[in-house]
HTML snippet that shows the backbone in 3Dmol.js (N, CA, C, O; Angstrom):
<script src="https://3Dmol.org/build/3Dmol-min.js"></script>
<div id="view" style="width:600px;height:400px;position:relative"></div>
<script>
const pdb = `
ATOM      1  N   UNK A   1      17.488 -12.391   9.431  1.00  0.00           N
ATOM      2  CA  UNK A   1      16.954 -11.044   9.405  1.00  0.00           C
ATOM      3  C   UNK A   1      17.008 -10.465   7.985  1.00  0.00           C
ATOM      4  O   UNK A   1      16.171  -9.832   7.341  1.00  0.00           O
ATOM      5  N   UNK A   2      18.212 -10.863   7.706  1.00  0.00           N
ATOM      6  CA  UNK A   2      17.981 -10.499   5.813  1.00  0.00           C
ATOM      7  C   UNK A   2      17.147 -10.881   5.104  1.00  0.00           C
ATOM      8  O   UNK A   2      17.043 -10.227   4.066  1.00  0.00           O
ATOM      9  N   UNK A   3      16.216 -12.016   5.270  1.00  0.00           N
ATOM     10  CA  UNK A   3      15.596 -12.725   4.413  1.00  0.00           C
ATOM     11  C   UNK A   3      14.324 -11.766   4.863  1.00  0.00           C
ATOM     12  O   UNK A   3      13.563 -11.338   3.995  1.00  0.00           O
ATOM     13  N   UNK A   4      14.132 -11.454   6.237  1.00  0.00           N
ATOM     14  CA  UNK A   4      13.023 -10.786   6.599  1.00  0.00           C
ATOM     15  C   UNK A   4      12.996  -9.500   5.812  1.00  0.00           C
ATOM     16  O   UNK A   4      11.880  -9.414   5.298  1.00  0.00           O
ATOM     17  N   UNK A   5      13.832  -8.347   5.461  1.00  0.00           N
ATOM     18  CA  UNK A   5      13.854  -7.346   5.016  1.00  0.00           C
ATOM     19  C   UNK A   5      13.328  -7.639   3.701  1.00  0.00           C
ATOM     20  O   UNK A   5      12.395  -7.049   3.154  1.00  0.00           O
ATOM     21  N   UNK A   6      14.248  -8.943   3.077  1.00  0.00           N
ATOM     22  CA  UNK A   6      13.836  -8.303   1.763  1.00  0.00           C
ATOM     23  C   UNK A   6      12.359  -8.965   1.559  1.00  0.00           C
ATOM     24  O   UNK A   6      11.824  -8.442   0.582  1.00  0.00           O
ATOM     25  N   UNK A   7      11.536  -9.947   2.172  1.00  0.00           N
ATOM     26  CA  UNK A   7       9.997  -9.938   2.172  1.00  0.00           C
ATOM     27  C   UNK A   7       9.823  -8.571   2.833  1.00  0.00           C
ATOM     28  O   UNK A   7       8.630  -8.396   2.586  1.00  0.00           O
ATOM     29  N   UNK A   8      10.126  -7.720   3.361  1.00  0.00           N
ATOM     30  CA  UNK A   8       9.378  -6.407   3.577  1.00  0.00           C
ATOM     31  C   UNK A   8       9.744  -5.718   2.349  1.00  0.00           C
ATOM     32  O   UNK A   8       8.728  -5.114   2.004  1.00  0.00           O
ATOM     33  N   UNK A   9      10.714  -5.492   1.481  1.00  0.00           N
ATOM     34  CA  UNK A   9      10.993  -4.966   0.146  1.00  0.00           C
ATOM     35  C   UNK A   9       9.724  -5.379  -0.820  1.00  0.00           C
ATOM     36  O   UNK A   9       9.059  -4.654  -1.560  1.00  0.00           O
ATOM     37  N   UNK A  10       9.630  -6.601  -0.596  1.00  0.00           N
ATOM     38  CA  UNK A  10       8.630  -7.302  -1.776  1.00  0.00           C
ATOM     39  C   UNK A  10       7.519  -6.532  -1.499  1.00  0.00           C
ATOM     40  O   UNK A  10       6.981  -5.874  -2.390  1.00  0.00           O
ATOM     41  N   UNK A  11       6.976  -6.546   0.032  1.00  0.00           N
ATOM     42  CA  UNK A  11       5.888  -6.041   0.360  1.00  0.00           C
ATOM     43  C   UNK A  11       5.787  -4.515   0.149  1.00  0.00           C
ATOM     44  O   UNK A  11       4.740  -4.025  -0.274  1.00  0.00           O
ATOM     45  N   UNK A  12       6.923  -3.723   0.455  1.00  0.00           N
ATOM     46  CA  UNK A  12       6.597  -2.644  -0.530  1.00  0.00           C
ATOM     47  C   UNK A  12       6.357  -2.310  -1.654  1.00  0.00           C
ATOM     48  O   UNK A  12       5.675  -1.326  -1.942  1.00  0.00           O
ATOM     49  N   UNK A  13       7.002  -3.256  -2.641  1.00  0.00           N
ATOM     50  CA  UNK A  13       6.873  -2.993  -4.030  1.00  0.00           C
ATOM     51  C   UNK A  13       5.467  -3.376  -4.259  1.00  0.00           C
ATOM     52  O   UNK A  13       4.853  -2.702  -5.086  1.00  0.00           O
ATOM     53  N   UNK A  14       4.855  -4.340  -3.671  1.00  0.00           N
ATOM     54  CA  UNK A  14       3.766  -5.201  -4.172  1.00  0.00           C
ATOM     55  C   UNK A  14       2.210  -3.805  -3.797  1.00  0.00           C
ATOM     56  O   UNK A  14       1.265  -3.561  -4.547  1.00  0.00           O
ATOM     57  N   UNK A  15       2.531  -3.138  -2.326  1.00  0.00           N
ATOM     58  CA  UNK A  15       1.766  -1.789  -2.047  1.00  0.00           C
ATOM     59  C   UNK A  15       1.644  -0.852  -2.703  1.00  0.00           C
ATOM     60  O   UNK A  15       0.651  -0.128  -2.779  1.00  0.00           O
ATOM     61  N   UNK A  16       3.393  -0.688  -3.670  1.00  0.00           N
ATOM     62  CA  UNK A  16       3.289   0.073  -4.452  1.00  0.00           C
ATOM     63  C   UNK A  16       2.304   0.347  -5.788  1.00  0.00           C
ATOM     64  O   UNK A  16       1.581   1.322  -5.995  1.00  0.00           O
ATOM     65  N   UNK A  17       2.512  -0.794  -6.590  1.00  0.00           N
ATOM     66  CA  UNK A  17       2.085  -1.606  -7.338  1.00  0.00           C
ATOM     67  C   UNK A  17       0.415  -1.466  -7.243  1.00  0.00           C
ATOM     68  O   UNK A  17      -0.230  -1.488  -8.291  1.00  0.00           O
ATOM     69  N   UNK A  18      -0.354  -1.301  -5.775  1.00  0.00           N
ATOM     70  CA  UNK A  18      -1.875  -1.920  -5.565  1.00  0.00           C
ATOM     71  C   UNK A  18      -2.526   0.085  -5.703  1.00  0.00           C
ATOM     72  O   UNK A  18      -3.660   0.498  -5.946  1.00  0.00           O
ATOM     73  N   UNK A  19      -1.558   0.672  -5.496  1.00  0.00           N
ATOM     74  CA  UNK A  19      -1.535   2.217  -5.105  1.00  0.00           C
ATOM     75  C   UNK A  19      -1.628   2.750  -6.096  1.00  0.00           C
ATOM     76  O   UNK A  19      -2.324   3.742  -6.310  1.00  0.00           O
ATOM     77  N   UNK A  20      -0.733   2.007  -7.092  1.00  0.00           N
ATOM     78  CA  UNK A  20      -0.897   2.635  -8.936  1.00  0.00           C
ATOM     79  C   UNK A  20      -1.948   2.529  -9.335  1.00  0.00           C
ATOM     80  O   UNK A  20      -2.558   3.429  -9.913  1.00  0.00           O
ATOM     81  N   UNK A  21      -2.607   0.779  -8.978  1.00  0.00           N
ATOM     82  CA  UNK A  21      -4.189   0.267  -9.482  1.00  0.00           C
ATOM     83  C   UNK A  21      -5.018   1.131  -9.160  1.00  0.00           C
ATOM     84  O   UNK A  21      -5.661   1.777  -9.988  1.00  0.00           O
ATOM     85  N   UNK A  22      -5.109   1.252  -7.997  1.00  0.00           N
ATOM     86  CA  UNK A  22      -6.239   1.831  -7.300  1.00  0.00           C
ATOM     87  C   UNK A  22      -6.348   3.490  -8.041  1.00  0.00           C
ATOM     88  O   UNK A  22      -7.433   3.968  -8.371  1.00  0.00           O
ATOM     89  N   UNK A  23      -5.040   4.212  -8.214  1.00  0.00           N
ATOM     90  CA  UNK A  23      -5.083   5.837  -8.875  1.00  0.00           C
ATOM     91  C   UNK A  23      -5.694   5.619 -10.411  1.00  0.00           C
ATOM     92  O   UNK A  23      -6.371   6.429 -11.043  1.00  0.00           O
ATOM     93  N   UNK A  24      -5.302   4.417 -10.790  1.00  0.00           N
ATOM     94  CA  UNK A  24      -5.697   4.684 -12.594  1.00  0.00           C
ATOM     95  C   UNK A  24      -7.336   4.295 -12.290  1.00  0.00           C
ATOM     96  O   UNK A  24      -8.248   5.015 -12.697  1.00  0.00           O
ATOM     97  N   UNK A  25      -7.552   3.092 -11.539  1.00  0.00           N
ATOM     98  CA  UNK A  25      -9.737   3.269 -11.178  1.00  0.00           C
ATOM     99  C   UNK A  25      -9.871   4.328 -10.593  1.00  0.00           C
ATOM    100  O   UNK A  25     -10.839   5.001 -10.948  1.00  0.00           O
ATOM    101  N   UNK A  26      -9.093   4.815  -9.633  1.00  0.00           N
ATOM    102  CA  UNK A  26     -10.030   6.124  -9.212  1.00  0.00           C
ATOM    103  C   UNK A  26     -10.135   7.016  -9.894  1.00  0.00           C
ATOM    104  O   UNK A  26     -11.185   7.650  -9.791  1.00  0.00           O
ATOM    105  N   UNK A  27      -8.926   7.557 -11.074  1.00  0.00           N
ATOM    106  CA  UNK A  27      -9.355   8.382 -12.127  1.00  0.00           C
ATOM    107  C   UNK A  27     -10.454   7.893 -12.892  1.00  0.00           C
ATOM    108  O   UNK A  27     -11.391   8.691 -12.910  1.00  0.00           O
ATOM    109  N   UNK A  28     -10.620   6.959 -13.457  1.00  0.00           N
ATOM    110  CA  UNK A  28     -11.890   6.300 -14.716  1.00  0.00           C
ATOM    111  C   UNK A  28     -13.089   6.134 -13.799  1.00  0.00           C
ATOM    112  O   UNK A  28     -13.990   5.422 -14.244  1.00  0.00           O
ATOM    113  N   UNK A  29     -13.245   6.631 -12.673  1.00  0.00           N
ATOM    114  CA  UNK A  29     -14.467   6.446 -11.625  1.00  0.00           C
ATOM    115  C   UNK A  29     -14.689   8.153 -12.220  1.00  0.00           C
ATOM    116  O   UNK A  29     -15.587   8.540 -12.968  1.00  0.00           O
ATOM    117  N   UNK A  30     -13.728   8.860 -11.704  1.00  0.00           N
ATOM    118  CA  UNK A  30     -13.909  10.216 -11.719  1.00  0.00           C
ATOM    119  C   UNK A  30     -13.847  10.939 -13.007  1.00  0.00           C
ATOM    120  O   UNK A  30     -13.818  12.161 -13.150  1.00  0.00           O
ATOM    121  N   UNK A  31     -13.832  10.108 -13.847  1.00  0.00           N
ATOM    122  CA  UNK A  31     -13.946  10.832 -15.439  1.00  0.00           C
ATOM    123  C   UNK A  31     -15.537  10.519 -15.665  1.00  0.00           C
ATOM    124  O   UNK A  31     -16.462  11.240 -16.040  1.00  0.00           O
ATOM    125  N   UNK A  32     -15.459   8.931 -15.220  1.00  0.00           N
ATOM    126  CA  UNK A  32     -17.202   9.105 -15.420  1.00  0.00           C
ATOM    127  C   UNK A  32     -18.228   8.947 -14.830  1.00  0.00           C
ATOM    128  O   UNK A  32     -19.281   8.327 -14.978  1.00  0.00           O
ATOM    129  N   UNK A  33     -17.734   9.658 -14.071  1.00  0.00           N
ATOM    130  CA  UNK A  33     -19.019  10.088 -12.210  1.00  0.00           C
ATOM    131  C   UNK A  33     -19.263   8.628 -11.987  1.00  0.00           C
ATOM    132  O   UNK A  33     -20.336   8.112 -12.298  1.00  0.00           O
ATOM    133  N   UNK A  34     -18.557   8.150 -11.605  1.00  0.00           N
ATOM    134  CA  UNK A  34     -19.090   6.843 -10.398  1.00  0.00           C
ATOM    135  C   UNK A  34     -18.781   7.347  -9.427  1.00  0.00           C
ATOM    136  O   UNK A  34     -17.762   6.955  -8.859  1.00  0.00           O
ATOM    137  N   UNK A  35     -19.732   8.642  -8.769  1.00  0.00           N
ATOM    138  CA  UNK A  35     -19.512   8.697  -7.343  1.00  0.00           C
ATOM    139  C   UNK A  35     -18.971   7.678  -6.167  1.00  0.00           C
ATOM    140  O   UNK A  35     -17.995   7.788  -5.426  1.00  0.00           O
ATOM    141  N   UNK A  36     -20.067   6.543  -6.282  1.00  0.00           N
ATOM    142  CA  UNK A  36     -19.962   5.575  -4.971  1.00  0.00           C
ATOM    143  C   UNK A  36     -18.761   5.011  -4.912  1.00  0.00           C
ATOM    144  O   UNK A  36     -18.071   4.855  -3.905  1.00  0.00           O
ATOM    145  N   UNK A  37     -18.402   4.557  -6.554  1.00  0.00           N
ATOM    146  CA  UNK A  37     -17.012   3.862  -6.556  1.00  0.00           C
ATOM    147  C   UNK A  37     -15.649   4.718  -6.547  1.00  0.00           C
ATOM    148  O   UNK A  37     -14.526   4.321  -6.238  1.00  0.00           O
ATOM    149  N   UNK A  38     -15.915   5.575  -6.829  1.00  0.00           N
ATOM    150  CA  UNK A  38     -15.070   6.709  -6.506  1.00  0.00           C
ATOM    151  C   UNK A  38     -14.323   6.930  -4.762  1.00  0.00           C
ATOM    152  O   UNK A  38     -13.194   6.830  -4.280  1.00  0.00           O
ATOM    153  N   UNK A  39     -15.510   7.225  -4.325  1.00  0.00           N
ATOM    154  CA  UNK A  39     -15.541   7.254  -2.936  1.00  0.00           C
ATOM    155  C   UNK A  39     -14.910   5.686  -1.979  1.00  0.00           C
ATOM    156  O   UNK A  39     -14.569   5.851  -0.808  1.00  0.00           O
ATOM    157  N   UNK A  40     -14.863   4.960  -2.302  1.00  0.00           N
ATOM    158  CA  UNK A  40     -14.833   3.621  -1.730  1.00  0.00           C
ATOM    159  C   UNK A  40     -13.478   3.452  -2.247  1.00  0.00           C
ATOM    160  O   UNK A  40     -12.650   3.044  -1.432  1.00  0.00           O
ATOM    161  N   UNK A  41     -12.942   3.768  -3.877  1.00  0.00           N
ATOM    162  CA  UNK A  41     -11.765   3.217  -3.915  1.00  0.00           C
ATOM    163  C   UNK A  41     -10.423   4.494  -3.170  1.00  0.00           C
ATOM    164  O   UNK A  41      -9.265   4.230  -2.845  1.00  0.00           O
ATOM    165  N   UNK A  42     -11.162   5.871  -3.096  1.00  0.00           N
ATOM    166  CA  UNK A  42     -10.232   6.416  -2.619  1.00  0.00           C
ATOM    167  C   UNK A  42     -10.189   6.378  -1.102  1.00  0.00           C
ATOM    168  O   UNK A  42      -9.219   7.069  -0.790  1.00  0.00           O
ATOM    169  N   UNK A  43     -10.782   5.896   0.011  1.00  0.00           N
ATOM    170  CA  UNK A  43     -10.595   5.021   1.023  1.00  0.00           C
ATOM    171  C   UNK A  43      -9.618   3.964   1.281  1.00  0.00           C
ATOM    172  O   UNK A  43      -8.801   3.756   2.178  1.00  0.00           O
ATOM    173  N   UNK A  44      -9.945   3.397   0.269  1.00  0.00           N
ATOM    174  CA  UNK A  44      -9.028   1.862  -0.050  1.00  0.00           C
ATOM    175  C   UNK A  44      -7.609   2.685  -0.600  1.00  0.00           C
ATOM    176  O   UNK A  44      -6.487   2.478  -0.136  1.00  0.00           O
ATOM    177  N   UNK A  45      -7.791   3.240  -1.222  1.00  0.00           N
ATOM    178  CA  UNK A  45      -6.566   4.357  -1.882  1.00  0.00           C
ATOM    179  C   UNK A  45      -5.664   4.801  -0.623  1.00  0.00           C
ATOM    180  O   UNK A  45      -4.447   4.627  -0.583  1.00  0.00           O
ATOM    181  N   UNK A  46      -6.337   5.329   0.280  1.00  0.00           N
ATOM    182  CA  UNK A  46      -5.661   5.673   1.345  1.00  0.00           C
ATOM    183  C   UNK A  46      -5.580   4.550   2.614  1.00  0.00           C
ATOM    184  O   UNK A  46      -4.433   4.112   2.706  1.00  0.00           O
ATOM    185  N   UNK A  47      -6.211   4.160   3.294  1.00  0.00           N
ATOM    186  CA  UNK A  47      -5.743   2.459   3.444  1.00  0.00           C
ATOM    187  C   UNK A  47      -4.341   1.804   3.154  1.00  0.00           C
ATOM    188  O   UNK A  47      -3.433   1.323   3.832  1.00  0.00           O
ATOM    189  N   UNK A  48      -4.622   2.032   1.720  1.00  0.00           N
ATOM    190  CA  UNK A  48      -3.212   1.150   1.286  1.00  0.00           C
ATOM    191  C   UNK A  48      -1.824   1.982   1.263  1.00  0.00           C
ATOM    192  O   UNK A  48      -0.762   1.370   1.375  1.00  0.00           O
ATOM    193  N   UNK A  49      -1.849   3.302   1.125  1.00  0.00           N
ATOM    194  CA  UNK A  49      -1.215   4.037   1.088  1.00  0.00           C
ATOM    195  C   UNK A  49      -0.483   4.536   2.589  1.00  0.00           C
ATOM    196  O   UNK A  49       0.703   4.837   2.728  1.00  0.00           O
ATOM    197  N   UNK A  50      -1.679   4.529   3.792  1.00  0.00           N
ATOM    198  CA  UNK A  50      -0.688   4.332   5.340  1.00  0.00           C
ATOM    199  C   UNK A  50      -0.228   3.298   5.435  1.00  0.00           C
ATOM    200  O   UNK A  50       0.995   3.337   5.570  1.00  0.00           O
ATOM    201  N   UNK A  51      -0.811   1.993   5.426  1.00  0.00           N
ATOM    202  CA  UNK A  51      -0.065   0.783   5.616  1.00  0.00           C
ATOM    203  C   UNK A  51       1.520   0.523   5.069  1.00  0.00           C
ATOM    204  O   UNK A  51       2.442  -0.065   5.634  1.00  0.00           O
ATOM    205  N   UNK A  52       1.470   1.248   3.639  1.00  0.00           N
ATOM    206  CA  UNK A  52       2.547   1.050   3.187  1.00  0.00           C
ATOM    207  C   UNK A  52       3.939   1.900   3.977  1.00  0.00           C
ATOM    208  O   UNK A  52       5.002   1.380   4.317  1.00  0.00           O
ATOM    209  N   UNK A  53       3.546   3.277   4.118  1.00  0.00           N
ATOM    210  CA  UNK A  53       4.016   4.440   5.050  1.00  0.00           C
ATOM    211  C   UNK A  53       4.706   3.602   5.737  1.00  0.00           C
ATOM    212  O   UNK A  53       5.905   3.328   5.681  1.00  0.00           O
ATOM    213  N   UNK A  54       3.527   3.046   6.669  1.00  0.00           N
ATOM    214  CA  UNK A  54       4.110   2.438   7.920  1.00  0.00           C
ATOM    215  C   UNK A  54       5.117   1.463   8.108  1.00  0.00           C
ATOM    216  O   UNK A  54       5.978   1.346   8.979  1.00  0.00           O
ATOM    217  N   UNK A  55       4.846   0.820   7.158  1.00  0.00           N
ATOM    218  CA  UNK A  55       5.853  -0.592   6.501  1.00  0.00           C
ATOM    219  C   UNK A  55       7.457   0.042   6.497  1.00  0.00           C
ATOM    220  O   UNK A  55       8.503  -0.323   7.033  1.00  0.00           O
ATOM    221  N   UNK A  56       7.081   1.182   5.604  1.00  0.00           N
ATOM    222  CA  UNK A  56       8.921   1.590   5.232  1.00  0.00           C
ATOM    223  C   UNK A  56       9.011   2.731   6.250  1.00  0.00           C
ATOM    224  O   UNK A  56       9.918   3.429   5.797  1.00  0.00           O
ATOM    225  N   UNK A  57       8.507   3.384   7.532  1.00  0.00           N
ATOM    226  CA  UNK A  57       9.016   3.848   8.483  1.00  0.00           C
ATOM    227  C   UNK A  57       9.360   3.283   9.675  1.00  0.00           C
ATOM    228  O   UNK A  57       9.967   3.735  10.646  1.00  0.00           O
ATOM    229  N   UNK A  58       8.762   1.978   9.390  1.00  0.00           N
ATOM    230  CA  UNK A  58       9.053   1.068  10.289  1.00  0.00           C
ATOM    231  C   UNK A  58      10.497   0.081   9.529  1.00  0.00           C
ATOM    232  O   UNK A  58      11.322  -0.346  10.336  1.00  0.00           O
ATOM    233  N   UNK A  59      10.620  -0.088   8.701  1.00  0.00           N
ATOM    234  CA  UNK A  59      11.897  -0.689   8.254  1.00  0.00           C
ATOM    235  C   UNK A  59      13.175   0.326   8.059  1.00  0.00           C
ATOM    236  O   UNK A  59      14.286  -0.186   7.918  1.00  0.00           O
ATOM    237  N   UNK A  60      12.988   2.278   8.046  1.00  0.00           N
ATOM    238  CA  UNK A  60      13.749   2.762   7.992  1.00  0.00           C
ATOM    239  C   UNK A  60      14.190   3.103   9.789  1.00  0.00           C
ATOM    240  O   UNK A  60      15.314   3.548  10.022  1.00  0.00           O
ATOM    241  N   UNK A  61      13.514   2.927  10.587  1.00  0.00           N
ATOM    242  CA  UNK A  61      13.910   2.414  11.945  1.00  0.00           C
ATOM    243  C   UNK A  61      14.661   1.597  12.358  1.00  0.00           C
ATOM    244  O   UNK A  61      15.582   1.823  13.142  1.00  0.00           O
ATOM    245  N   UNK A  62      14.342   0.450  11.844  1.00  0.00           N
ATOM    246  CA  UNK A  62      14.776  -1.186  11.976  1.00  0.00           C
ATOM    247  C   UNK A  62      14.411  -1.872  13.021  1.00  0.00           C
ATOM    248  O   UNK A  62      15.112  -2.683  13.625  1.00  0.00           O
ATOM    249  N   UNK A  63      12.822  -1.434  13.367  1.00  0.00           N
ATOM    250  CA  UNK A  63      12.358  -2.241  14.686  1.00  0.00           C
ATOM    251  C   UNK A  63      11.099  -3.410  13.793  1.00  0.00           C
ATOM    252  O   UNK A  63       9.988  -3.746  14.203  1.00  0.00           O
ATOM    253  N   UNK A  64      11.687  -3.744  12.690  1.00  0.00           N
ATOM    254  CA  UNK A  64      10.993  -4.859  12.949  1.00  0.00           C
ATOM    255  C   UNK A  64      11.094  -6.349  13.443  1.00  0.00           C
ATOM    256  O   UNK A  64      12.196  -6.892  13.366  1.00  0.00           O
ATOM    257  N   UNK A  65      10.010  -7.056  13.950  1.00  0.00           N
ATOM    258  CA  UNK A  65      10.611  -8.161  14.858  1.00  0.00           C
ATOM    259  C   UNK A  65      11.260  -9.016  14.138  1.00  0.00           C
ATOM    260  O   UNK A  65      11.537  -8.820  12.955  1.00  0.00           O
ATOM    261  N   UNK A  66      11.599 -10.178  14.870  1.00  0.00           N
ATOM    262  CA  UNK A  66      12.032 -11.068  14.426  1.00  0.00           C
ATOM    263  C   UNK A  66      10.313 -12.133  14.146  1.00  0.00           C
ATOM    264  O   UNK A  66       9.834 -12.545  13.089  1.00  0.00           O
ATOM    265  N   UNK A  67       9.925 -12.239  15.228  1.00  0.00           N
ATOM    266  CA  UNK A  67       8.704 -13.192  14.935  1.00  0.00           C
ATOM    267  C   UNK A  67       7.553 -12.335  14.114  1.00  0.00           C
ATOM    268  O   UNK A  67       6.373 -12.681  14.060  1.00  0.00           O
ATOM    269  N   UNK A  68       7.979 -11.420  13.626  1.00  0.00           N
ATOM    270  CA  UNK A  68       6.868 -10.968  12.442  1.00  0.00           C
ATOM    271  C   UNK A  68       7.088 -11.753  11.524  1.00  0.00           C
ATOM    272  O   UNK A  68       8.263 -12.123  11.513  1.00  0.00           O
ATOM    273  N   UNK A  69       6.235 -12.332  10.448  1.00  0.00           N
ATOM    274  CA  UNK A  69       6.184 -13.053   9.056  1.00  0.00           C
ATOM    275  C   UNK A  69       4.562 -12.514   8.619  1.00  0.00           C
ATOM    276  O   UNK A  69       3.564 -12.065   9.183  1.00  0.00           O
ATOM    277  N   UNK A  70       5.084 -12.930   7.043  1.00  0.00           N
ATOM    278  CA  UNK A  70       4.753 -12.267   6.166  1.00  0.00           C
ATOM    279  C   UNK A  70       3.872 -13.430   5.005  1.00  0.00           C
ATOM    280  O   UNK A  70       3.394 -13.006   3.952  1.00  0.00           O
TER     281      UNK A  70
END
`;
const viewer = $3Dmol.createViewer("view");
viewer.addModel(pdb, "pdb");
viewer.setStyle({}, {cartoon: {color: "spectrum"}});
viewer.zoomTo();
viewer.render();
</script>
């Protein structure tokens, strides 16, 4: 079960990490009007941003399974 947590650690950091990407393109979309891409990455922006939520409210619970892998 320890080994499981800390691949859910990794997996947070790694969400974290995709959440930073995604804010520094969605600013340089929005400095220079790329509407469409704008729009699409802040989707994906938020996307990645519940999943992650969910990840660490679900590990600050401690119901994750055992047969989950990663």
């Amino acid at each position: 079960m320890e080994d499981l947590s800390k691949k859910v650690d990794k997996l947070v950091e790694v969400l974290k990490e995709k959440e930073t990407d995604l804010r520094h393109k969605l600013k340089f979309c929005k400095e220079h009007k790329f509407e469409k891409e704008e729009e699409w990455l802040r989707m994906k922006y938020q996307i990645v941003n519940e999943i992650r939520f969910e990840v660490e409210l679900l590990k600050s619970e401690n119901k994750f399974c055992p047969k989950l892998s990663f």
